[in-house]
C-alpha positions as a Markdown table, in Angstrom:
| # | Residue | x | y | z |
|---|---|---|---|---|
| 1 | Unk | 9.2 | -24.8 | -72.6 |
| 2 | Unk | 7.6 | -27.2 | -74.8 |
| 3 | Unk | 6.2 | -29.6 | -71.5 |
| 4 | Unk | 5.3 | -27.2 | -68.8 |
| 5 | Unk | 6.0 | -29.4 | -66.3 |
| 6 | Unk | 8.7 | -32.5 | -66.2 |
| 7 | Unk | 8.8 | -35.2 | -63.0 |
| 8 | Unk | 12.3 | -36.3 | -62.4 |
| 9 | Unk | 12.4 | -39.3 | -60.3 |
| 10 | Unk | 14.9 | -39.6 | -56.8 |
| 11 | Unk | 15.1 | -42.4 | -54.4 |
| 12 | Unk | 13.3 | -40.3 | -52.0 |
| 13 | Unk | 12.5 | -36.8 | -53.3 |
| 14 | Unk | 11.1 | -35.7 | -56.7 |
| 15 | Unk | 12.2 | -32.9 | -58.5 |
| 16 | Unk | 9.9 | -30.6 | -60.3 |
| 17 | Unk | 11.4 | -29.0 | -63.7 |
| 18 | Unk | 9.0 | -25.8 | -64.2 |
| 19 | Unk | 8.2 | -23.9 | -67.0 |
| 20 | Unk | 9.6 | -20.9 | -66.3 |
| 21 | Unk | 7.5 | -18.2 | -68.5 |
| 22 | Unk | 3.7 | -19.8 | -67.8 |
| 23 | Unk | 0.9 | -18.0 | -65.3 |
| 24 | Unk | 1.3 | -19.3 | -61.7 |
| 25 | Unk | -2.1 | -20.6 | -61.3 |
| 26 | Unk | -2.0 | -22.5 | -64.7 |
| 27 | Unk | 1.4 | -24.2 | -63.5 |
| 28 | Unk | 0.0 | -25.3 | -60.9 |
| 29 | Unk | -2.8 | -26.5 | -62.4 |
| 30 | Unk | -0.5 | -28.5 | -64.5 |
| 31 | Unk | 1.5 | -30.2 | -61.9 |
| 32 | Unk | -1.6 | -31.5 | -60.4 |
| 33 | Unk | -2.6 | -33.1 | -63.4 |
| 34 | Unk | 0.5 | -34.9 | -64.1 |
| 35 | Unk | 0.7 | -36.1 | -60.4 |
| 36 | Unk | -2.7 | -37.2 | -60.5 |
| 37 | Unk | -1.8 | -39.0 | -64.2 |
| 38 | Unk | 0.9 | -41.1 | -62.4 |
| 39 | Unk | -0.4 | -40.9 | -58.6 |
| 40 | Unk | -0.7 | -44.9 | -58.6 |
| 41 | Unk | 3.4 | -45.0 | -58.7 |
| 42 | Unk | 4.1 | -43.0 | -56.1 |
| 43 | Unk | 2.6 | -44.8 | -53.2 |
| 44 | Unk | 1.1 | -43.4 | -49.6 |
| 45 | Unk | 4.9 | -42.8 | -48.3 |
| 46 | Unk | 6.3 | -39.4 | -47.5 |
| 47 | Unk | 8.2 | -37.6 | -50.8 |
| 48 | Unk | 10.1 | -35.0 | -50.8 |
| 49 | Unk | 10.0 | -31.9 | -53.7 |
| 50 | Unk | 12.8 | -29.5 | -55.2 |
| 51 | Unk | 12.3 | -27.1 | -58.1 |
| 52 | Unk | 14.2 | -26.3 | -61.4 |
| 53 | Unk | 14.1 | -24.3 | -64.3 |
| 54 | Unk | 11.4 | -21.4 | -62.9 |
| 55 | Unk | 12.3 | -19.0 | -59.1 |
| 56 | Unk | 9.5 | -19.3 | -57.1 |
| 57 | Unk | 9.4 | -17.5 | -53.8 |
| 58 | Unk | 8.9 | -19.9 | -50.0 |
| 59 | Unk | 5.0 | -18.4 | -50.8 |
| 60 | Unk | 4.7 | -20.4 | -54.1 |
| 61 | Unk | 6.9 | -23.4 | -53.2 |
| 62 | Unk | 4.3 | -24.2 | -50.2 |
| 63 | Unk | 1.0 | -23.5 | -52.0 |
| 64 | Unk | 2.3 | -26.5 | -55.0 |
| 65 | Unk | 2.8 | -28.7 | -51.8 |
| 66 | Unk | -0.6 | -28.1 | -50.5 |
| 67 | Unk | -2.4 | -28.1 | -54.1 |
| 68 | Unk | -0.8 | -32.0 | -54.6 |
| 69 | Unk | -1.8 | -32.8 | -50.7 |
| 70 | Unk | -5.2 | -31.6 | -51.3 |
| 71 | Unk | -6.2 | -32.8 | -55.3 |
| 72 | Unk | -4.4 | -36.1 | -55.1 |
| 73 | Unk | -3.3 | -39.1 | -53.4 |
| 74 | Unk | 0.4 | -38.1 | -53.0 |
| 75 | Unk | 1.9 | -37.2 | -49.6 |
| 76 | Unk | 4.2 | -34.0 | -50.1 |
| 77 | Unk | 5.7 | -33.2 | -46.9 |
| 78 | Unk | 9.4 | -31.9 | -47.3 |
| 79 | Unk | 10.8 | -29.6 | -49.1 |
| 80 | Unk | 14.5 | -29.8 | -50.6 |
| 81 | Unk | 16.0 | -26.6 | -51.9 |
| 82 | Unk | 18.5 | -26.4 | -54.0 |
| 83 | Unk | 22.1 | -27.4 | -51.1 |
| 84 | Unk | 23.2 | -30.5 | -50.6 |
| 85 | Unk | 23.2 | -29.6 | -46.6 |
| 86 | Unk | 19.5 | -29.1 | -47.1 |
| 87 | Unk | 18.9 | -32.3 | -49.4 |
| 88 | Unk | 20.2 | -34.6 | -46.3 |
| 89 | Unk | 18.4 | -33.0 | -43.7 |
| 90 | Unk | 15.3 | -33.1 | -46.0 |
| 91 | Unk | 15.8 | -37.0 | -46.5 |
| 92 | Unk | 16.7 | -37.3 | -42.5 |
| 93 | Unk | 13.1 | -35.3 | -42.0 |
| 94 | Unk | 11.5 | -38.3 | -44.4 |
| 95 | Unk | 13.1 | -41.3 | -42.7 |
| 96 | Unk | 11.3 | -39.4 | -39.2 |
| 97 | Unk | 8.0 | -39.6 | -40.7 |
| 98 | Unk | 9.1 | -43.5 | -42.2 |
| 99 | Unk | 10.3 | -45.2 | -39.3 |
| 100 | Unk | 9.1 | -42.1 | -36.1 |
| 101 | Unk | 9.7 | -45.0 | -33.0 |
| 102 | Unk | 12.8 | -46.2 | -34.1 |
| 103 | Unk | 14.3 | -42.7 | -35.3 |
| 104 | Unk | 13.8 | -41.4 | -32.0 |
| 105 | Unk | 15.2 | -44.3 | -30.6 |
| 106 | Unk | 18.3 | -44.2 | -32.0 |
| 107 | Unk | 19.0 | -40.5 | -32.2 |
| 108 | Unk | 18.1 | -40.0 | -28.4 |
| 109 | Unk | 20.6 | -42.9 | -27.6 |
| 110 | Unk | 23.2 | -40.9 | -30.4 |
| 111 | Unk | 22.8 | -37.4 | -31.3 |
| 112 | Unk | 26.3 | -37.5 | -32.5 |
| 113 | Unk | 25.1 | -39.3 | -35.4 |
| 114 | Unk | 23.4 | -39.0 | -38.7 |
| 115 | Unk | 22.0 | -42.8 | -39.2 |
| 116 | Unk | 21.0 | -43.9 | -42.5 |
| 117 | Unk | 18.9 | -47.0 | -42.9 |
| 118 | Unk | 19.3 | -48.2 | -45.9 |
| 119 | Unk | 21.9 | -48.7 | -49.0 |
| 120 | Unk | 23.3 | -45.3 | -50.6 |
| 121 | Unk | 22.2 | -45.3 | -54.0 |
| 122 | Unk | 24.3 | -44.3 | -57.0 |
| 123 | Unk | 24.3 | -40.6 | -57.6 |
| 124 | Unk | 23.2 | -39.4 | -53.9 |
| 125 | Unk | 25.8 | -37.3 | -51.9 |
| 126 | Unk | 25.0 | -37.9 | -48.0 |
| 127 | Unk | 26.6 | -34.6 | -46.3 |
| 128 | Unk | 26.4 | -34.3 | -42.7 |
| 129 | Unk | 28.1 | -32.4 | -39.9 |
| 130 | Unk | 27.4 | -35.2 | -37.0 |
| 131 | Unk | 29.3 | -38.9 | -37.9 |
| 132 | Unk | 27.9 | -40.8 | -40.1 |
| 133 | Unk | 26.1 | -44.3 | -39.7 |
| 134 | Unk | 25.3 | -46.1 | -42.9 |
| 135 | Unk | 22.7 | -49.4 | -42.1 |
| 136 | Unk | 23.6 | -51.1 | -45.8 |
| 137 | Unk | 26.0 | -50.6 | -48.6 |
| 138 | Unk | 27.1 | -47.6 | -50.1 |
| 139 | Unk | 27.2 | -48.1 | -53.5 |
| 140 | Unk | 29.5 | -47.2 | -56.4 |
| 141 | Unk | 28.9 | -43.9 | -57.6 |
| 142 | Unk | 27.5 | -42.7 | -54.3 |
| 143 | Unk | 29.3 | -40.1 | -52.3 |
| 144 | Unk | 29.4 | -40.2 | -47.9 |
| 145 | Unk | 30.7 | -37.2 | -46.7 |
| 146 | Unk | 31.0 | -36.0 | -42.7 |
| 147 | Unk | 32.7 | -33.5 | -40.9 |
| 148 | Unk | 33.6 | -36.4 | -38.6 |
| 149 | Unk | 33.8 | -40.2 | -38.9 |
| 150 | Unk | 32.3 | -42.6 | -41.0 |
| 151 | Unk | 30.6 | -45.6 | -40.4 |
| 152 | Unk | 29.1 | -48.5 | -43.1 |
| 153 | Unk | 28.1 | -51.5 | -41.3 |
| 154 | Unk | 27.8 | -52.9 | -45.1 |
| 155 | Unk | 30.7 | -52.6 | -48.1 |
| 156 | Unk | 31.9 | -48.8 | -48.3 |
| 157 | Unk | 32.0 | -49.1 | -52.3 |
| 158 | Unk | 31.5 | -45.8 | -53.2 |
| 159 | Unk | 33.8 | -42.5 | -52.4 |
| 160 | Unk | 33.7 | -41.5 | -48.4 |
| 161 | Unk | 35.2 | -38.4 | -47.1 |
| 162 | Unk | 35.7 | -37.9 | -43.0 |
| 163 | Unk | 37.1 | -34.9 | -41.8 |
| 164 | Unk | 35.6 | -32.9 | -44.5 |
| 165 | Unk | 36.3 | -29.5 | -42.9 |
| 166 | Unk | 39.9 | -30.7 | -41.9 |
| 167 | Unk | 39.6 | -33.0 | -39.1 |
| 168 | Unk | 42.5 | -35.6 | -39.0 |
| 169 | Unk | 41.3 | -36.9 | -36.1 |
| 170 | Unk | 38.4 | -38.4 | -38.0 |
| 171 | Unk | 38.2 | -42.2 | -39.3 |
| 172 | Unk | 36.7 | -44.0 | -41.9 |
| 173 | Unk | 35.5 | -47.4 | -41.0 |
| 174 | Unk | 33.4 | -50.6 | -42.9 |
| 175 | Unk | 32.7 | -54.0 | -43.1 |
| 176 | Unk | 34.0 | -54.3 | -46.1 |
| 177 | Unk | 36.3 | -51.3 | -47.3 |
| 178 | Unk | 36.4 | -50.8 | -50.7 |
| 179 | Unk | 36.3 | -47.7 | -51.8 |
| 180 | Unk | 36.2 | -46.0 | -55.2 |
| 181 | Unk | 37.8 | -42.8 | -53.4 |
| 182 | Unk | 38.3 | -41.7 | -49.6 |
| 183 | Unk | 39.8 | -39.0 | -47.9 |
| 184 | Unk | 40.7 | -38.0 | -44.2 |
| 185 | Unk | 40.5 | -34.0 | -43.8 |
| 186 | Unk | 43.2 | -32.9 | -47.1 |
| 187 | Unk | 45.0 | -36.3 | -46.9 |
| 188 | Unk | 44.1 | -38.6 | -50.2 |
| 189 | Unk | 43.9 | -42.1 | -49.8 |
| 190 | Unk | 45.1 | -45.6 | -51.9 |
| 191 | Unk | 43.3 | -48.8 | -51.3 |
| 192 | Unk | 45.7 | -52.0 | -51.3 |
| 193 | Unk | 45.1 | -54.1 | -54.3 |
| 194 | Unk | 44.0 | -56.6 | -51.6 |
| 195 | Unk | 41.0 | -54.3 | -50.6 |
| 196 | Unk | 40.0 | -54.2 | -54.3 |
| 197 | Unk | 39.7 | -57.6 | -54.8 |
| 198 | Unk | 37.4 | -57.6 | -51.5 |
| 199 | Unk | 34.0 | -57.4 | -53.1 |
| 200 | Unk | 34.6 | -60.5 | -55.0 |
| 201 | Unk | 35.4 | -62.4 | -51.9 |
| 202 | Unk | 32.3 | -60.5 | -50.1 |
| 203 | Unk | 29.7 | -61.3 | -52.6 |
| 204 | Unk | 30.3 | -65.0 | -52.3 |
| 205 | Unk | 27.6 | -66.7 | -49.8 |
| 206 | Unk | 28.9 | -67.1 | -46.5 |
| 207 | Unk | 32.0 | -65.6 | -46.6 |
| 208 | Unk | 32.4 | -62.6 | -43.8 |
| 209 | Unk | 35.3 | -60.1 | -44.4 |
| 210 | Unk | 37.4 | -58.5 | -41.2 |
| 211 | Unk | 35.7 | -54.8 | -40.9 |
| 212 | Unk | 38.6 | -52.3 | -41.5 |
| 213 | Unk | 39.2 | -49.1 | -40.1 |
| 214 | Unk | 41.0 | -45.8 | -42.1 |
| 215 | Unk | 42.8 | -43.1 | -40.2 |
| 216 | Unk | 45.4 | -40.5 | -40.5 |
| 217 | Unk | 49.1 | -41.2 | -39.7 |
| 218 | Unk | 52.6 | -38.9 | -40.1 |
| 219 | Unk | 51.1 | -37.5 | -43.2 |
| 220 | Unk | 49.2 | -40.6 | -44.8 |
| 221 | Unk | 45.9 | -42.9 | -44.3 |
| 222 | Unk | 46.5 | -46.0 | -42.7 |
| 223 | Unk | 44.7 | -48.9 | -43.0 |
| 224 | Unk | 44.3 | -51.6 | -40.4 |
| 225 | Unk | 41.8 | -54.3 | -39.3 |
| 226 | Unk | 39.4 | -52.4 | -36.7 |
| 227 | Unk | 39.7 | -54.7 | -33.9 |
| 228 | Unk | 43.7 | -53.5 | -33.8 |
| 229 | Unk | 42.2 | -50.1 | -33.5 |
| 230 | Unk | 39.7 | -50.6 | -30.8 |
């Protein structure tokens, strides 16, 4: 590997791409080096650190977290291994350390649900067994996926999938709903050409679209304005 170590930036975790042939205590010489070469754009918040391209044992993995800890600036306190079940729960175990008072707030009042507090960025898959809560948008190219019901208090843009181990029972449910792709359990829904025209009508100041609600009916996805649900 010509670079022994590359940092490829997430919205909340970094992953590490390791050379997978060098000695271990020159590797990890080298990732404190590059951290320490670009420490100043990482900030005093939490991150979050996967590995590619090199096995390391749970051993190995925790002394790189405490070499970067204790030879630079940068906070490396969670560890995401390679599952997208473990990703979330890493990024659930960052928004703790972010925001402690009101995490604890919410979750003792719901520990039903998975909340996220902020906008689902393009590229992240949010997997969760408990409903989930989304605090902002989810954005195209994003995926939202929970064994139960899901909830966007913003525009559901990107693909959402409730139900996900077969639940029927299970709803899908946003402000504004306009989904690239959504599914209840194995049943495949179609947005109404009225719903794709939403996020025109949505980005225009002032205007407040009718939050709608998806759920399963006969055989197919209904979709209805929530309040009729209630």
């Amino acid at each position: 590997m010509a670079v022994p170590v590359v940092i490829k930036s997430g919205r909340k975790y970094m992953t590490l791409v390791l050379d997978s042939d060098m000695e271990f205590v020159a590797l990890v010489q080298e990732i404190i080096a590059k951290f320490k070469a670009n420490e100043r754009f990482f900030g005093t918040d939490p991150i979050a650190l996967c590995f590619e391209g090199r096995k390391l044992s749970g051993r190995e993995k925790l002394q790189i977290m405490d070499a970067i800890n204790e030879f630079t600036s940068i906070n490396a306190s969670v560890l995401v291994e390679d599952d997208r079940l473990r990703e979330f729960a890493a990024n659930e175990a960052l928004m703790k350390k972010l925001y402690p008072e009101e995490y604890k707030s919410l979750s003792d009042d719901y520990p039903e649900c998975t909340f996220i507090r902020r906008d689902v960025e393009p590229g992240e898959n949010i997997v969760s067994e408990k409903t989930i809560v989304v605090c902002g948008t989810v954005k195209r190219g994003s995926i939202v996926a929970s064994h139960s019901d899901v909830i966007v208090l913003g525009a559901l843009l990107g693909q959402a999938f409730a139900g996900s181990e077969g639940d029927l029972s299970a709803t899908i449910s946003a402000t504004v709903f306009a989904p690239e792709n959504f599914r209840i359990g194995e049943l495949l829904g179609e947005l109404p050409k009225k719903n794709q025209k939403l996020i025109q009508s949505y980005s225009r100041k002032g205007h407040k679209c009718a939050p709608e609600v998806a759920y399963a009916q006969e055989g197919e996805i209904t979709i209805e304005p929530l309040l009729l649900h209630i």
